[in-house]
C-alpha positions in Angstrom: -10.1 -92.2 -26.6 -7.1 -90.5 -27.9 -6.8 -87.0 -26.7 -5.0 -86.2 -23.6 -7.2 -84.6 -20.8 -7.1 -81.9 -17.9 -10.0 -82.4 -15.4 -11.0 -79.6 -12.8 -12.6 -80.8 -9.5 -13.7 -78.6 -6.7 -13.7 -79.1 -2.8 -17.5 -77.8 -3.1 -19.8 -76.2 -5.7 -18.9 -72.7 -6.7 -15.9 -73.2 -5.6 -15.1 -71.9 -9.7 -14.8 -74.6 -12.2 -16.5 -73.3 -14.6 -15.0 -70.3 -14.8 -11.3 -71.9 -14.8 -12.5 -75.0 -16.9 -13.7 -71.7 -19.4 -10.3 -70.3 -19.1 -8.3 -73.6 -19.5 -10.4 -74.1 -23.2 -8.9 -69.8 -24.0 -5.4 -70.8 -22.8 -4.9 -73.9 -24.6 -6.9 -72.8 -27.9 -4.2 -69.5 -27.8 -1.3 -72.3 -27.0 -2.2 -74.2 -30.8 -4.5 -76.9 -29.0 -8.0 -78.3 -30.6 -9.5 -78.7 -27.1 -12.7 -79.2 -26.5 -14.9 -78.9 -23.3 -16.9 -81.9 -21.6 -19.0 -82.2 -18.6 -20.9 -85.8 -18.0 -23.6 -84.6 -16.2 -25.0 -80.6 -15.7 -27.2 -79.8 -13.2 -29.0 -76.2 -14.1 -31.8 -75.0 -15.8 -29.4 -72.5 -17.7 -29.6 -74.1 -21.3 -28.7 -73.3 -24.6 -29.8 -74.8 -28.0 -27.3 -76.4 -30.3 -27.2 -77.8 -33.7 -27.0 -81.8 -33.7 -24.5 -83.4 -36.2 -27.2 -85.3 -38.1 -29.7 -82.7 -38.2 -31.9 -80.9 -36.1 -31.1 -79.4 -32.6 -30.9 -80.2 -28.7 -29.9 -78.6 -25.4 -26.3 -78.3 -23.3 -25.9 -76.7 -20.1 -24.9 -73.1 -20.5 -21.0 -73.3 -18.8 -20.4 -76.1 -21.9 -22.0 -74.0 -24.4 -19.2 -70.8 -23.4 -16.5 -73.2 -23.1 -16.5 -74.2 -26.6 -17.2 -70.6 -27.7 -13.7 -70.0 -25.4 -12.2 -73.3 -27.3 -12.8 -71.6 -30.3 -15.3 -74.2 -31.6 -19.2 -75.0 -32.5 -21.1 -76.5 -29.4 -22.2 -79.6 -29.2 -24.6 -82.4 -27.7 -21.7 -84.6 -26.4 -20.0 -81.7 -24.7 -22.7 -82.3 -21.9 -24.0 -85.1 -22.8 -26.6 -85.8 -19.5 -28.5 -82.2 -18.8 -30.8 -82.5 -15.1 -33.2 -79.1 -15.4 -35.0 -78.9 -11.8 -38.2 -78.4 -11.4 -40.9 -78.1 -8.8 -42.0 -80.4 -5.9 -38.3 -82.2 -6.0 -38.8 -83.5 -9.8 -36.4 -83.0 -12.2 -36.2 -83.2 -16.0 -33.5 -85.4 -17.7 -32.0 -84.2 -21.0 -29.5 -87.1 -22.9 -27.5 -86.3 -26.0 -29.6 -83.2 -26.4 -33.4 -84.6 -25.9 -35.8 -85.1 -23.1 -35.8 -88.5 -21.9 -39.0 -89.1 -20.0 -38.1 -92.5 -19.2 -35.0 -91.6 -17.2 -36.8 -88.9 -15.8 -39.4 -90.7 -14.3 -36.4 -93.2 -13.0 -35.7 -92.3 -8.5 -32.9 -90.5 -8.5 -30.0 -93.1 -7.5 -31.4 -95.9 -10.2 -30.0 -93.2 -13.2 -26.4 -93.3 -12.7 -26.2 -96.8 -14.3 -28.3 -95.5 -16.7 -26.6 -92.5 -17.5 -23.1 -93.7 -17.3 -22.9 -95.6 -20.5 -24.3 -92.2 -22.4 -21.8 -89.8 -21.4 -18.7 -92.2 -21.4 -19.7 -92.9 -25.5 -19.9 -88.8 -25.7 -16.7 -88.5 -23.9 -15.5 -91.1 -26.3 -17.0 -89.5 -29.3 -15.4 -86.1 -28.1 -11.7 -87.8 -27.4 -11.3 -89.1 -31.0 -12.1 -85.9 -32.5 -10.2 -83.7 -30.6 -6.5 -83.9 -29.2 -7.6 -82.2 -25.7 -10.5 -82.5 -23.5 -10.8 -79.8 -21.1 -13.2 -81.7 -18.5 -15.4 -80.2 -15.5 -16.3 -82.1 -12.7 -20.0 -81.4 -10.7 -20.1 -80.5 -6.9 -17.3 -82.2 -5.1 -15.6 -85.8 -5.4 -15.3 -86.3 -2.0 -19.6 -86.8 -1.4 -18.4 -90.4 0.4 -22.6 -90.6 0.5 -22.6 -90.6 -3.5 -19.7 -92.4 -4.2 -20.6 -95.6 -5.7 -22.8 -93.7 -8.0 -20.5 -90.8 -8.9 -19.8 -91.0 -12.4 -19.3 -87.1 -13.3 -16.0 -86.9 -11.3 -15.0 -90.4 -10.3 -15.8 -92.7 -13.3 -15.2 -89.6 -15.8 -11.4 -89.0 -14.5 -10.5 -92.7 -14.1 -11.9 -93.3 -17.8 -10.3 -90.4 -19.4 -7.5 -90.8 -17.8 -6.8 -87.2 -16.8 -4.3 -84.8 -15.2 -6.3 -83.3 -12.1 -6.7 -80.2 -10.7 -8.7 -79.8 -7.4 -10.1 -76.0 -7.1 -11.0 -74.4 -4.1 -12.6 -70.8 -2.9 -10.3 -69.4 -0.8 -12.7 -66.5 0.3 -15.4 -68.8 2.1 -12.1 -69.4 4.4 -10.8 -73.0 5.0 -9.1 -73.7 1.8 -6.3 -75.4 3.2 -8.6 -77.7 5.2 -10.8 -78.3 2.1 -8.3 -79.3 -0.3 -6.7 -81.5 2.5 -9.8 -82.9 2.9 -11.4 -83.7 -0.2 -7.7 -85.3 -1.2 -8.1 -87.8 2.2 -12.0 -88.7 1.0 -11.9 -88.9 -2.7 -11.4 -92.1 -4.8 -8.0 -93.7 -4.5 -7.5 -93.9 -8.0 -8.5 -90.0 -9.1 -6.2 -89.0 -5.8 -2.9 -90.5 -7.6 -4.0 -88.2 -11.0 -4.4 -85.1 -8.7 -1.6 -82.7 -10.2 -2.1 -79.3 -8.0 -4.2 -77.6 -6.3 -5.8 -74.0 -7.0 -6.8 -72.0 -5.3 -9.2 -69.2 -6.4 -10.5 -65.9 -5.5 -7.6 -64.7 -3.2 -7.5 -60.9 -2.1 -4.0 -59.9 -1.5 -0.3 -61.1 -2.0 -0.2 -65.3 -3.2 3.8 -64.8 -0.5 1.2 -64.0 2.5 0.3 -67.5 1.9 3.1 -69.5 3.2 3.9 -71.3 4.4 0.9 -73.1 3.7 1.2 -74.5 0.2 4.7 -76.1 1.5 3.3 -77.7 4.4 -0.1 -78.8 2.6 2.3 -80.6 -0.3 4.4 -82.1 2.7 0.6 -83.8 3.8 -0.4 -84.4 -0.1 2.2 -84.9 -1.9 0.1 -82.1 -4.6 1.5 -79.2 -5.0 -0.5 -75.3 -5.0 0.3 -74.7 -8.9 -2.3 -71.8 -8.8 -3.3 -68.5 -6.8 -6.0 -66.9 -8.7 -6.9 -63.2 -7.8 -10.6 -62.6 -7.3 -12.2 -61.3 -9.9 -14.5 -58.6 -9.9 -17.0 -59.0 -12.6 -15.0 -61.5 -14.7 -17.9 -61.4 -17.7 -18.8 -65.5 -17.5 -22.3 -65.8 -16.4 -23.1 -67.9 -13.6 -23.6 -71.7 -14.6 -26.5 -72.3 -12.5 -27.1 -69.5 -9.7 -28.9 -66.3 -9.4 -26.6 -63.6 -10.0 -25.2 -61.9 -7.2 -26.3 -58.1 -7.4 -24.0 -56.4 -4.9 -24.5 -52.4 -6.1 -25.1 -49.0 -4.2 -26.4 -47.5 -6.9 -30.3 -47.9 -8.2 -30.3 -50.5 -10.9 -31.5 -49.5 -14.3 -32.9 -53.5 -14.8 -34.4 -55.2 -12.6 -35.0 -59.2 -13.5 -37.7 -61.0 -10.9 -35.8 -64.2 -9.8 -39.0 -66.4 -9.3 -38.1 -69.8 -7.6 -37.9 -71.9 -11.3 -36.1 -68.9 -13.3 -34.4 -70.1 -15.7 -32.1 -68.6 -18.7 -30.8 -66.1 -16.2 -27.3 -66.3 -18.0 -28.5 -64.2 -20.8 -28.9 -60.8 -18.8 -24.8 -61.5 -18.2 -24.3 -59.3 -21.4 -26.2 -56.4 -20.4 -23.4 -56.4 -17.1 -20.7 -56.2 -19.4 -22.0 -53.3 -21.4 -22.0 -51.7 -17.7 -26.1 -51.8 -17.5 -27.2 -52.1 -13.8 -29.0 -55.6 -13.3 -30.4 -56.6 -10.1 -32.0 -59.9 -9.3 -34.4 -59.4 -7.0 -37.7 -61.5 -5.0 -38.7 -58.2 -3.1 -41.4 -55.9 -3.4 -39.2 -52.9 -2.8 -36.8 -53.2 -5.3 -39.6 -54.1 -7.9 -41.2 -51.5 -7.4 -37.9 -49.5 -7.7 -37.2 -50.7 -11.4 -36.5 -48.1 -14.4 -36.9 -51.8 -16.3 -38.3 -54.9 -15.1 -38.1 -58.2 -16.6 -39.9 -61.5 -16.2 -37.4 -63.9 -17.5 -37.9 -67.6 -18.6 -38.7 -70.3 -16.0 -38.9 -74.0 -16.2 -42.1 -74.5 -14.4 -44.4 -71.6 -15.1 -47.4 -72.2 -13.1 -45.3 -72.7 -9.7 -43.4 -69.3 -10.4 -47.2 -67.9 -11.1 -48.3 -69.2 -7.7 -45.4 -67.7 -5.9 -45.9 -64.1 -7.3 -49.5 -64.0 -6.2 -48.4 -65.3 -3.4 -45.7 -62.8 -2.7 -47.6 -59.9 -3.7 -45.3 -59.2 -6.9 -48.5 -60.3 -9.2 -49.3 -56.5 -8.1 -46.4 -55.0 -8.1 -45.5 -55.8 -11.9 -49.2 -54.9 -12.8 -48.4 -51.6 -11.1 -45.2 -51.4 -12.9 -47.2 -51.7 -16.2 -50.0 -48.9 -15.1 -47.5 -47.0 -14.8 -46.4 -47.4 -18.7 -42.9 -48.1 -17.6 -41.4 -51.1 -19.8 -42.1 -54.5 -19.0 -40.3 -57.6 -20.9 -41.7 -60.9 -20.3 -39.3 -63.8 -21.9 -40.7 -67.3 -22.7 -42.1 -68.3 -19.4 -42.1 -64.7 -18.6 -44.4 -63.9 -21.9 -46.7 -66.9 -20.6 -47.1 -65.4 -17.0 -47.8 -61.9 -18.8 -51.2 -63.6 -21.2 -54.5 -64.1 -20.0 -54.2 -67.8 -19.3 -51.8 -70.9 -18.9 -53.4 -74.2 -20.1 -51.7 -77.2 -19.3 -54.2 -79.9 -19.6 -51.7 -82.7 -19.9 -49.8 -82.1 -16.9 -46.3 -81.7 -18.5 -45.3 -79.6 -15.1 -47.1 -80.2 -12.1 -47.9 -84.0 -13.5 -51.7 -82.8 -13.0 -53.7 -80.8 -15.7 -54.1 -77.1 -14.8 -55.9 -74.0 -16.3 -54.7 -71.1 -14.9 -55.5 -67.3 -15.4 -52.1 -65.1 -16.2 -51.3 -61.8 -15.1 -53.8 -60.3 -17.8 -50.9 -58.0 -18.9 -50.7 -59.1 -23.1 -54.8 -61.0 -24.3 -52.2 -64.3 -24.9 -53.1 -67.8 -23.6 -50.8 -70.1 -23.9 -50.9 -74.1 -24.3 -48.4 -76.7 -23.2 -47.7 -79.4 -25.7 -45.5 -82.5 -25.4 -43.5 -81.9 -27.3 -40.1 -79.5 -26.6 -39.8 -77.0 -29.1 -35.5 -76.0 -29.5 -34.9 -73.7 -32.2 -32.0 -71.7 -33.0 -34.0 -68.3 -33.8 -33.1 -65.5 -36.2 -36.2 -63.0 -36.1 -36.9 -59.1 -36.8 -38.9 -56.7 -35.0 -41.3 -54.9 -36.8 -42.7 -51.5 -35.7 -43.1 -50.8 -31.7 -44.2 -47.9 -29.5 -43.0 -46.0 -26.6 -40.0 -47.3 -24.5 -39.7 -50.5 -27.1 -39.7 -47.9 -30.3 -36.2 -48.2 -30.7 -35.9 -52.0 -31.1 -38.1 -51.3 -34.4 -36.3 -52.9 -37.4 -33.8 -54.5 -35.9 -33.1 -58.4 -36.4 -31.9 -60.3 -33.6 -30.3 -64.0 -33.2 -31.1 -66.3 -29.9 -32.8 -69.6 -28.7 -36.3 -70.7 -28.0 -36.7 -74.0 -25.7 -40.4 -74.4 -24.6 -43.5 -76.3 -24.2 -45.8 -73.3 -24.5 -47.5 -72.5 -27.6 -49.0 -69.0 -27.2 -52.0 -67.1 -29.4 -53.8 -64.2 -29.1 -56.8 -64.7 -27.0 -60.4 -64.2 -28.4 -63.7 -64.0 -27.2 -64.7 -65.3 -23.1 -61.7 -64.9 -20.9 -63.7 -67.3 -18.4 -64.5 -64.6 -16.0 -61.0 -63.3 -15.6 -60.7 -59.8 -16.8 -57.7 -58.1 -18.7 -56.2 -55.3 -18.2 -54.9 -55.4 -21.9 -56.8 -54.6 -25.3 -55.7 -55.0 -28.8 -52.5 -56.9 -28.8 -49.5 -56.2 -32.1 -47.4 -59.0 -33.3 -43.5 -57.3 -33.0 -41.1 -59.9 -33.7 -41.4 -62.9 -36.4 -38.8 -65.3 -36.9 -37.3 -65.2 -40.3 -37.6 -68.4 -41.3 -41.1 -69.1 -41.5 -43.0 -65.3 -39.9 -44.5 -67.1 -36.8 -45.1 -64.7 -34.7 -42.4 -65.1 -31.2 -43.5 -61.2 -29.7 -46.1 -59.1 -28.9 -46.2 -56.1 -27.8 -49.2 -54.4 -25.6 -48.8 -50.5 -24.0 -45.3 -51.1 -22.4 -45.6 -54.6 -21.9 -43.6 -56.4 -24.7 -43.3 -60.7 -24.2 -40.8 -62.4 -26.4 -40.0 -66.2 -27.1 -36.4 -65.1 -27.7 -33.6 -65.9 -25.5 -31.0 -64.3 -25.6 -32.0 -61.1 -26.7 -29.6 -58.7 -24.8 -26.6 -61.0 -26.6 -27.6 -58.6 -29.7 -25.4 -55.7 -29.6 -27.9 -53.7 -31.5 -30.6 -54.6 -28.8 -28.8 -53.4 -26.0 -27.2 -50.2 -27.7 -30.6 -49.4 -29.4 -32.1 -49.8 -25.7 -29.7 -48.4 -23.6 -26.9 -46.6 -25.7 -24.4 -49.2 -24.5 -22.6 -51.7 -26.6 -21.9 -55.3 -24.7 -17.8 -56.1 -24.2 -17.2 -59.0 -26.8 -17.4 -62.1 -25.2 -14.4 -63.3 -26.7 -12.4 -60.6 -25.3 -13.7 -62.2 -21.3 -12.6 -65.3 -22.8 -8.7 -63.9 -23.4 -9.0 -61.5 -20.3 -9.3 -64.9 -18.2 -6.6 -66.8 -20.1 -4.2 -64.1 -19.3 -5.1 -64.4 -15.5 -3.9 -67.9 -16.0 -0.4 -66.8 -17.2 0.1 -64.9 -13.9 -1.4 -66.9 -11.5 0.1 -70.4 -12.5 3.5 -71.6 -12.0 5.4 -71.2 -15.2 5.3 -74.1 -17.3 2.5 -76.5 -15.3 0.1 -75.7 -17.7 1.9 -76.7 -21.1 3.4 -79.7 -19.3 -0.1 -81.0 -18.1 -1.4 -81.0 -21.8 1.8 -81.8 -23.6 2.6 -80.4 -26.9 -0.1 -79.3 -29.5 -0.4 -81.7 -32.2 
């Protein structure tokens, strides 16, 4: 490997490496560098699709995905090159170089990091000769003594790369000072002599009221604070693999049902920026509340179907429907919506199921082996009422399933829907398949990523999304004033 590299650990998770790993890819990019992102192994069921060098496509975690968008270049495969997607009853799915690997998958959890080791170091590799810096994330914390022999995302990746290191740590939760100090006593010996400053992130107030902490912490360390970021209030990044937070007074204009296996939930981040309130909500109350209400994608339908009925919001969203108010169902959400969820080779639950849906669109959907990951350009074609507006208008996204739905015919095996004639709305442009439907006020799509389409979201709302590229340059200026002058181009060295 060839290129230089900057590595970001944090004392915990969400302590905000994505963001500033996000922000390092702007800052350099602006500064002349071809810099590239890289994270050995994501944990999130936030995915998007990308296009794979020899043809075809596969799946990165979301935070990679918006770091090379930051970096100025085309996502790809090796820029996350291990992908874990949770899903239910403590299984999780594994995704190398893009694909599912069943194999690995099925492995227990502390036999894969051999496994997985050797893949992302060749991606790392791959990336490094390419590029002539690597901006690199770490995952949770370095300091998990537990994990440590098997800890190849922070430990193995920094030794191997050889990077500068900074350690970044949320001042709000309180305790910085004793975190940093703490994950620099317990973390490898080897990444602890490539530390080269600490951050810390989300102050509120003046950086002087710190001292004379920093001082006294480098005194202990020998690492010096080299960054007091600001909290930032609505920063645009979506979150890499948390629900949204939806602190607001006033009533929210969207409201998207985070079941327990919701997944995708990075693509309502747009509608925020255009100043559209989104909520993210599990309660009846503010359900029922909704101007909109959404039923986003999930990674393991049939347990998020269990938990509405068992929650009560099954009837709520059918009474949000009665009442004609809109309804969007997206990928899982669509399947939830149909008349039934087949699954008869266990490819969720590991046990075949047959399931009736929420009767809302006369769908049924089938799970099939194999994962369908298409990079989507579609149109919609004429819709009615709240969803007239979207008529026309073509639309880019992503589609990563298993479920193959159709319109249902004939015996709906003594379950009875409270839907009739069904239209086909939105058909990709390649080929016409048919990825929408639209019923009443219930509309389900197979598109992620729908709100990312200006046009959507001004057609819908009146609204037009802040460019994401200007997020990207409003965080790489928060790095000019909260980083010592000078650390930054002296970590990377000069731009080839």
């Amino acid at each position: 490997m060839t290129a230089r590299a900057i590595m970001v650990l944090g004392c915990t998770s969400g302590a905000g490496k994505s963001w500033l790993a996000t922000a390092l890819c702007r800052w350099y990019r602006r500064r002349g560098h071809d810099v590239a992102p890289f994270k050995a192994q994501n944990m999130s069921n936030h995915a998007r699709v990308v296009a794979l060098a020899g043809g075809g496509t596969g799946e990165i975690g979301s935070a990679q995905y918006f770091q090379a968008l930051a970096a100025g270049i085309e996502p790809a495969v090796e820029m996350n090159p291990v992908l874990i997607k949770p899903e239910a009853g403590g299984r999780s799915q594994v995704v190398a170089l893009g694909q599912v690997d069943a194999a690995l998958g099925a492995l227990p959890w502390r036999a894969r990091g051999e496994r997985l080791w050797p893949i992302a170091r060749q991606a790392l590799d791959a990336l490094g000769a390419r590029h002539d810096l690597l901006v690199i994330e770490g995952a949770g914390s370095p300091a998990e003594i537990n994990l440590a022999a098997d800890d190849y995302v922070n430990t193995r990746t920094a030794l191997h790369s050889a990077a500068g290191c900074l350690l970044i740590a949320d001042i709000d939760r309180g305790g910085a000072f004793a975190h940093l100090y703490g994950t620099h006593a317990l973390m490898d010996a080897g990444v602890r002599s490539q530390l080269r400053g600490f951050v810390m992130n989300r102050f509120r107030g003046d950086p002087a009221w710190l001292a004379p902490g920093p001082a006294q912490l480098e005194e202990l360390t020998g690492v010096p604070v080299i960054g007091v970021v600001p909290h930032l209030h609505g920063h645009g990044l979506p979150e890499e693999d948390a629900v949204p937070q939806s602190a607001q007074q006033q009533r929210p204009q969207v409201v998207v049902i985070a079941c327990p296996h919701a997944s995708n939930l990075d693509e309502f981040e747009s509608l925020r920026r255009a100043g559209v309130r989104v909520a993210f909500a599990t309660d009846r109350a503010t359900v029922a509340d909704a101007q909109w209400l959404v039923l986003p994608g999930s990674k393991h339908t049939l347990a998020d179907l269990a938990w509405l009925r068992s929650t009560g919001l099954d009837e709520a969203v059918r009474a949000h429907a009665r009442n004609g108010l809109p309804l969007l169902g997206i990928c899982g959400g669509l399947q939830l919506l149909g008349e039934r969820i087949e699954d008869p080779q266990g490819l969720e639950g590991g046990q075949p199921a047959n399931e009736p849906g929420l009767s809302l669109l006369p769908l049924r959907t089938r799970f099939e082996a194999d994962k369908l990951l298409v990079k989507t350009h579609a149109r919609f074609g004429t819709l009615h009422g709240a969803w007239a507006a979207l008529s026309g208008i073509e639309a880019q996204g992503y589609e990563i399933r298993l479920g193959r739905s159709a319109r249902a015919r004939g015996d709906t095996e003594g379950h009875d829907s409270e839907a009739g004639d069904i239209d086909s709305t939105l058909r990709r442009a390649c080929d016409a398949a048919a990825i929408g439907w639209q019923q009443q006020s219930v509309l389900g799509v197979y598109l992620h990523g729908l709100f990312e389409n200006p046009a959507v979201v001004a057609a819908l709302f009146g609204v037009t999304p802040q460019p994401i590229d200007t997020v990207f340059d409003r965080l790489a200026d928060t790095l000019d004033e909260a980083f010592a002058p000078g650390v930054l181009d002296a970590l990377a060295g000069p731009a080839r």
